[in-house]
C-alpha positions as CSV (number, residue, x, y, z in Angstrom):
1,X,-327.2,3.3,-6.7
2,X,-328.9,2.8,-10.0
3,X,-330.7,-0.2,-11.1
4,X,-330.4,-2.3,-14.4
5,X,-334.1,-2.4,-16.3
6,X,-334.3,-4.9,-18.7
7,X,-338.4,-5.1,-19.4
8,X,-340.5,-2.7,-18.3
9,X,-344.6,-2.8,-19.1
10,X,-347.9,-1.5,-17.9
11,X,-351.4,-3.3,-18.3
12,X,-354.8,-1.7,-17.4
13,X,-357.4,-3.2,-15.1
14,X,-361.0,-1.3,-15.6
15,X,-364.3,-1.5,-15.3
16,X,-365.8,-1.1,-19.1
17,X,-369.6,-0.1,-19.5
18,X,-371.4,-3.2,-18.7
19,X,-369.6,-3.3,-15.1
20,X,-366.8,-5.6,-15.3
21,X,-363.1,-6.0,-14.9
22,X,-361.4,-6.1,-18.2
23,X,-357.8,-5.9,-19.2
24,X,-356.7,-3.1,-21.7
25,X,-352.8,-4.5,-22.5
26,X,-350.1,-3.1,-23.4
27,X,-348.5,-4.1,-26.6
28,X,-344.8,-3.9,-26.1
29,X,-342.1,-3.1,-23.3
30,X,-341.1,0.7,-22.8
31,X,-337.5,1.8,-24.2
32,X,-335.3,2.3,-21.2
33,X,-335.0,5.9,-20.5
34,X,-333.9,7.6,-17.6
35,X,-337.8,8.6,-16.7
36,X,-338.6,4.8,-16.8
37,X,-335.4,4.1,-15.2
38,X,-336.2,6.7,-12.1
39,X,-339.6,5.3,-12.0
40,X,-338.2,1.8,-11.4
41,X,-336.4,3.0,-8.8
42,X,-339.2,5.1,-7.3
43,X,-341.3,1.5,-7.1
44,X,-338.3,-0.3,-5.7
45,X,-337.6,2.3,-2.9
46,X,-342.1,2.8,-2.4
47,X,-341.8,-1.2,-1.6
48,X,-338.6,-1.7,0.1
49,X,-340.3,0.9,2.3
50,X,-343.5,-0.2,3.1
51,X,-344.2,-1.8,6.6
52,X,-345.5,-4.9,7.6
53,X,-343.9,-7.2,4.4
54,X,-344.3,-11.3,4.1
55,X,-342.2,-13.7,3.1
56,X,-342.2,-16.9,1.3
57,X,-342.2,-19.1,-2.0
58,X,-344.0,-21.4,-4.3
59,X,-346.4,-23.8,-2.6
60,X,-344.9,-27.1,-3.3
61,X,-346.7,-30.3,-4.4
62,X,-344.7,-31.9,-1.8
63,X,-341.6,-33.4,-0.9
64,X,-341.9,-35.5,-4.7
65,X,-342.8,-33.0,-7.3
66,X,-344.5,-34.3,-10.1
67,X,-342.7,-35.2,-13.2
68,X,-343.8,-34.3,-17.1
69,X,-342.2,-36.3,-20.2
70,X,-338.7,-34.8,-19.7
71,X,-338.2,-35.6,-16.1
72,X,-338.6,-31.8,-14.8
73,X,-340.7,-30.9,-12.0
74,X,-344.0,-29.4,-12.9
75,X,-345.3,-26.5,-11.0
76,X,-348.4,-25.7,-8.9
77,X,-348.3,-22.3,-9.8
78,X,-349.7,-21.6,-13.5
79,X,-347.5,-18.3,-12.7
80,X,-344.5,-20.0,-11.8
81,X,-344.8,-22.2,-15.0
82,X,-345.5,-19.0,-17.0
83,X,-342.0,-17.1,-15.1
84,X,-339.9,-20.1,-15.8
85,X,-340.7,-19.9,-19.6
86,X,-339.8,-16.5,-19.7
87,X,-336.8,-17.0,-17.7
88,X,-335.9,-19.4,-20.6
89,X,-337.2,-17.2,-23.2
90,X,-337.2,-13.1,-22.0
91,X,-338.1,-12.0,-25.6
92,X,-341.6,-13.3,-24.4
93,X,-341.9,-10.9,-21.4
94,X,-344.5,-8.8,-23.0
95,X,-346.8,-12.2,-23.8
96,X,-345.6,-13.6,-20.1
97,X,-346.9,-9.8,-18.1
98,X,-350.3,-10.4,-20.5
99,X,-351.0,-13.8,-19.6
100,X,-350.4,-13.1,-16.3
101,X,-352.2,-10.1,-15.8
102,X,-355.3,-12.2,-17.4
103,X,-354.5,-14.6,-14.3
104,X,-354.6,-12.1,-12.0
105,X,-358.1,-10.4,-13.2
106,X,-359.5,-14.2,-13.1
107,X,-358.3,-14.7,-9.2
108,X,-359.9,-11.3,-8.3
109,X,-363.2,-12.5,-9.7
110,X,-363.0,-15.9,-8.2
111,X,-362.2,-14.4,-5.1
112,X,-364.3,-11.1,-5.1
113,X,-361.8,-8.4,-4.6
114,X,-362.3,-6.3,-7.6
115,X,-359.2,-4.2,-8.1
116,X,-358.1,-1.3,-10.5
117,X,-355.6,0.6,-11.8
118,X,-352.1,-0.2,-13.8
119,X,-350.6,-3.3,-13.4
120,X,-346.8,-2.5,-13.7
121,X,-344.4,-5.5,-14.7
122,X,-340.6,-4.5,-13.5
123,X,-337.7,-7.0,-14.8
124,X,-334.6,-5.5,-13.0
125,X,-331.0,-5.7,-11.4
126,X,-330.4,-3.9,-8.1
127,X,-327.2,-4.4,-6.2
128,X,-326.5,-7.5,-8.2
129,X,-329.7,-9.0,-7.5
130,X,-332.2,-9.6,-10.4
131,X,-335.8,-8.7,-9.3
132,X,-339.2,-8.8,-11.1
133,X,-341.8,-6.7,-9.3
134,X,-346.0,-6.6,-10.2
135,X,-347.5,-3.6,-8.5
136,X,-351.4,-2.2,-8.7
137,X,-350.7,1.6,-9.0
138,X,-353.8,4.1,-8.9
139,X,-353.4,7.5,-10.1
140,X,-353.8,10.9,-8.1
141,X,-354.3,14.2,-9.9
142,X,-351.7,17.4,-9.9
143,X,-352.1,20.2,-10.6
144,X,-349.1,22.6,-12.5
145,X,-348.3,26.2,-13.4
146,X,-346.3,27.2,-15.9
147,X,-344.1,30.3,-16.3
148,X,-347.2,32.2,-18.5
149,X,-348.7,31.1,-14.8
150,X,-351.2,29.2,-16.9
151,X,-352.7,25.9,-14.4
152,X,-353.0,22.5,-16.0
153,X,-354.1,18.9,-14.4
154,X,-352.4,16.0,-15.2
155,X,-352.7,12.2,-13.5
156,X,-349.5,10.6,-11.5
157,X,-349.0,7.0,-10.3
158,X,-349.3,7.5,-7.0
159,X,-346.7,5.6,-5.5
160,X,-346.9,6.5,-2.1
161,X,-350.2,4.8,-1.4
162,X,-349.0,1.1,-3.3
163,X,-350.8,-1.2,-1.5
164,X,-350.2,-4.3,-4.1
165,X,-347.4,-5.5,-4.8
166,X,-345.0,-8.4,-4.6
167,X,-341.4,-8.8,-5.6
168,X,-339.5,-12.2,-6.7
169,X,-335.7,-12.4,-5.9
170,X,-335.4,-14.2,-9.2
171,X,-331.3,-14.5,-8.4
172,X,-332.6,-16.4,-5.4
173,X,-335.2,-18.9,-6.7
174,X,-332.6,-20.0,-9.1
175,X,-329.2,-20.3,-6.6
176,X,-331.6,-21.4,-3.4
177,X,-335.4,-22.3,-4.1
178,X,-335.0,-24.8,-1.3
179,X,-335.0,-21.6,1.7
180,X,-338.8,-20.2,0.1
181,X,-337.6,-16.7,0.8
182,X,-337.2,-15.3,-2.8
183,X,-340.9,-13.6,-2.7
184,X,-341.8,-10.5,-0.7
185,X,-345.1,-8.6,-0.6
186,X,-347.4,-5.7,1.0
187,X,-349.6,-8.1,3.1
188,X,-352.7,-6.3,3.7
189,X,-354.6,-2.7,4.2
190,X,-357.2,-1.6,6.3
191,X,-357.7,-4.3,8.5
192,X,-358.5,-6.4,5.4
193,X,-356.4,-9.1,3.9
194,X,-356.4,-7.8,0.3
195,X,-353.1,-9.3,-0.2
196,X,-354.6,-13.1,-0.3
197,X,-355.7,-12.5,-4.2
198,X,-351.8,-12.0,-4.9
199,X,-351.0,-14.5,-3.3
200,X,-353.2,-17.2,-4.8
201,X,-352.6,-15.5,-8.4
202,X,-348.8,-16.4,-7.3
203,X,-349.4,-19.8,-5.8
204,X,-347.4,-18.8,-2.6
205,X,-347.4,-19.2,1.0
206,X,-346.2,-16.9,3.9
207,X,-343.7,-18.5,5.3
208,X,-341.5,-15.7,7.3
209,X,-343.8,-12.3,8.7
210,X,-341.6,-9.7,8.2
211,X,-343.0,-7.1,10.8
212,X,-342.9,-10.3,13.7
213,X,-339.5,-11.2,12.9
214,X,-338.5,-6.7,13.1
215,X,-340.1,-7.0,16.5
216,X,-338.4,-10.4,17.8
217,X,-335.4,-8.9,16.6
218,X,-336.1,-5.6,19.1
219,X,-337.0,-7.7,21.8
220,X,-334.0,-9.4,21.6
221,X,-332.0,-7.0,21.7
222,X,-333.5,-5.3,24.8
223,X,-333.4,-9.0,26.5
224,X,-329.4,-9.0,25.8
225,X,-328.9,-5.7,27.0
226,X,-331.0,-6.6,30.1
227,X,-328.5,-9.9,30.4
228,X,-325.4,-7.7,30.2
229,X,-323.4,-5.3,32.6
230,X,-324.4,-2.1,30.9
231,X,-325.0,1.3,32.2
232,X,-327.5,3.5,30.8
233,X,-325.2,5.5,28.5
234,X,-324.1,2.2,27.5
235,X,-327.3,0.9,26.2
236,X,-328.2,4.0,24.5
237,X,-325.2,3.8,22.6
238,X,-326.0,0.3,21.8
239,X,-329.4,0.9,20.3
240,X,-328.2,3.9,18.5
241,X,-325.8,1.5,16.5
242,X,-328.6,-0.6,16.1
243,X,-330.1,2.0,14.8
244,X,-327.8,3.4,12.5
245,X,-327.6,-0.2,10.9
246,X,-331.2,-0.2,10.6
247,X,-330.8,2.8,8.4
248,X,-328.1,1.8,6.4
249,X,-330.0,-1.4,5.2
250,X,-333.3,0.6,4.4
251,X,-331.2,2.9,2.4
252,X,-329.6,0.8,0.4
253,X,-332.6,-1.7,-0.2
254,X,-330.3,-4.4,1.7
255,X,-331.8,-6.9,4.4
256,X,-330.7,-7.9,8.0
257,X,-328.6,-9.8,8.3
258,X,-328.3,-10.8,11.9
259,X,-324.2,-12.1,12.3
260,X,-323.3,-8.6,10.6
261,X,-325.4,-7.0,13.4
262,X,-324.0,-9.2,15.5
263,X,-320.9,-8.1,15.1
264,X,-321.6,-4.4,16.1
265,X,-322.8,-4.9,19.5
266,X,-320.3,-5.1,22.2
267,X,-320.2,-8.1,24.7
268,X,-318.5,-9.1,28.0
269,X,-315.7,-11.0,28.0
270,X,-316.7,-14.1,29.6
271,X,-320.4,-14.0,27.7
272,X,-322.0,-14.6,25.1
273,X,-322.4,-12.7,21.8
274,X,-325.1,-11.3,20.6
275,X,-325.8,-13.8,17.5
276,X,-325.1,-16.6,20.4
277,X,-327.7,-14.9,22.5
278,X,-330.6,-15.7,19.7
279,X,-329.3,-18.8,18.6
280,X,-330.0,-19.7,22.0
281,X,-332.9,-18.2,23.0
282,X,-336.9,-20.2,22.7
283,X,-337.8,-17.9,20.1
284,X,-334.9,-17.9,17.4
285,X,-335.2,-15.3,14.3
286,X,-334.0,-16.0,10.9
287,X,-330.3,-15.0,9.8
288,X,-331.6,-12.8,7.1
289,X,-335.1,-11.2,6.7
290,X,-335.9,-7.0,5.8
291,X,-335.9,-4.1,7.4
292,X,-339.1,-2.7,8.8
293,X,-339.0,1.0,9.1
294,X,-341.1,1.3,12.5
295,X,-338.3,-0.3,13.7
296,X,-336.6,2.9,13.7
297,X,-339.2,4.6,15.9
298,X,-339.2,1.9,18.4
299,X,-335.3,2.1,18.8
300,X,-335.6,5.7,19.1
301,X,-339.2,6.1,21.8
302,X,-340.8,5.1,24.2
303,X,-345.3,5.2,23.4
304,X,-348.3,3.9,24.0
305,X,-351.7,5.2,23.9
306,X,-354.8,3.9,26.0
307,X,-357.9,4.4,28.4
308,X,-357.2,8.5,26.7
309,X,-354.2,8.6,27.3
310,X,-351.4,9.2,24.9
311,X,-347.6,9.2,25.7
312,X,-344.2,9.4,23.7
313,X,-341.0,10.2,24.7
314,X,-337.1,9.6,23.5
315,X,-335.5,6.5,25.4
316,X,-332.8,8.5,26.5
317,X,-334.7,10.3,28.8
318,X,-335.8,7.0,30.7
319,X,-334.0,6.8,34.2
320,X,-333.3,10.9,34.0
321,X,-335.9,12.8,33.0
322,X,-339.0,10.3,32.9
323,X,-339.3,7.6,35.8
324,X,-341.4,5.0,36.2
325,X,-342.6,3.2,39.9
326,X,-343.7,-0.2,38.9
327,X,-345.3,-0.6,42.7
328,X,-347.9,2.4,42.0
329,X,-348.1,2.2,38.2
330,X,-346.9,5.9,38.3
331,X,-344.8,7.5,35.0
332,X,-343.3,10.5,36.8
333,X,-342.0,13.4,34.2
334,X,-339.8,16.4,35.0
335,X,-339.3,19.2,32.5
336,X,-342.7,19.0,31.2
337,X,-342.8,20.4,27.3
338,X,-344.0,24.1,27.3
339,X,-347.0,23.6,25.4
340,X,-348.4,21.5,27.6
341,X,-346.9,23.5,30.8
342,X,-348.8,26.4,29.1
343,X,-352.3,24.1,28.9
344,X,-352.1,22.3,32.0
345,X,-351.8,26.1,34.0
346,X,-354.3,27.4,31.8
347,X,-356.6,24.4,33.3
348,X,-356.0,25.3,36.7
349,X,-357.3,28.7,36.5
């Protein structure tokens, strides 16, 4: 499905020749062609992708905003006072991604975490949402041949290592500000935080952790198959529609939502649901949060790596092939995988 781009600019963060981070902006939007169009959608899908997302909105000044002349709230966030002018005003987007890219050069100076690369500034529509995303994008080099099988290099965003980035569900901040869920982004890298610049450029807060909430979720639903009457082929089945739904709502970009995935898992008669089962469990996850693709391998394997040991195997073959005595902390395995027959009677020799 194809997304609607309204604005779409790119801004420069370098270091010049005395050794500091300057902006080299961009003057105007692009035209809308289908090369920026597929790009869009190459960012979109790069973030909706990414693992280990947070959640949250605006800090608030508190439960009594502050007031100016008119009697309308007044923002913490410079940014948020600079998006709601161009909200108001979208002829300004150019001026709004400048100012704010200056913003976001001053933050990583306060705050030490020198940054470069392009600063990309996406206004868009996807599956009647309106979105703006800011990304940091390096460049990698590629090389080509032509058909005289002449080679040339040439640089390429390199989208599959996006690290920064955060995207504002503008269609939610204006219908329901109140849940401060309308901004997602890449929380950190390397062990390092390096998402907290963005976030103070923003003036948000975490408020939901995306890759906790992915994880409650799968523990949940191994707790309610645990609660119910199931046989082994019965659970399987279970977790491969849970599964499948995961996939679904990566692909199309879509979040959890937890009563439609509800809705898909079967239940005994006289119990509970499996929307009940959360709502009344000690640690209850939200209704609606996004899909973390690790999920997928968790559903799918069993693995864990430790003391030098490190072990993988389909859940399907738990209780058949691959048995485990709790009492002797022993994982027995029958059908061992060739290769590693082959090694292991190669060691005995």
């Amino acid at each position: 499905m194809s997304a609607l781009i309204r604005h779409f600019v790119v801004h420069q963060l370098a270091i010049n020749e005395q050794q500091q981070l300057t902006l080299v902006p961009r003057d105007s939007c692009f035209s809308v062609t289908p090369e920026i169009e597929d790009l869009a959608q190459q960012i979109n899908h790069a973030f909706n992708t990414k693992p280990g997302k947070g959640v949250g909105g605006f800090i608030e000044q508190g439960a009594e905003p502050a007031k100016d002349e008119e009697g309308e709230d007044i923002p913490v966030s410079p940014f948020q006072a600079h998006l709601t002018a161009m909200l108001s005003d979208p002829e300004t987007f150019v001026d709004f991604s400048i100012q704010s890219s200056q913003m976001l050069k001053k933050t990583m100076a306060d705050m030490a975490s020198i940054e470069t690369g392009f600063v990309v500034f996406s206004h868009y529509e996807f599956l009647a949402t309106e979105y703006l995303m800011i990304a940091i994008l390096n460049t990698k080099q590629h090389v080509e041949i032509n058909r005289e099988l002449e080679l040339s290099s040439s640089d390429h965003l390199d989208l599959a290592k996006m690290q920064l980035a955060v995207r504002i569900d503008l269609t939610q901040l204006s219908t329901t500000p109140e849940q401060n869920r309308y901004i997602s982004f890449i929380k950190g890298r390397m062990g390092r935080k390096v998402s907290d610049f963005f976030m103070q450029f923003l003036g948000c807060e975490e408020l939901v952790d995306i890759k906790q909430q992915n994880k409650q979720l799968l523990n949940s639903v191994d707790e309610y198959l645990a609660s119910e009457q199931m046989d082994a082929s019965e659970k399987n089945a279970t977790r491969k529609t849970v599964s499948e739904y995961y996939k679904e709502k990566l692909d199309a970009g879509e979040d959890i939502q937890l009563k439609e995935l509800a809705d898909k898992l079967p239940k005994e008669p006289e119990g509970d649901d499996f929307y009940q089962f959360v709502a009344n469990s000690e640690t209850p996850i939200e209704e609606t949060f996004q899909a973390d693709r690790s999920a997928l391998k968790t559903l799918a394997k069993f693995s864990g790596q430790g003391g030098g040991i490190s072990l993988s195997f389909e859940r399907n073959l738990y209780g058949e092939r691959v048995h485990y005595d709790a009492g002797s902390d022993t994982l027995m395995i029958k059908g061992i995988p060739p290769n590693l027959k082959d090694q292991l009677l190669k060691a005995q020799k």
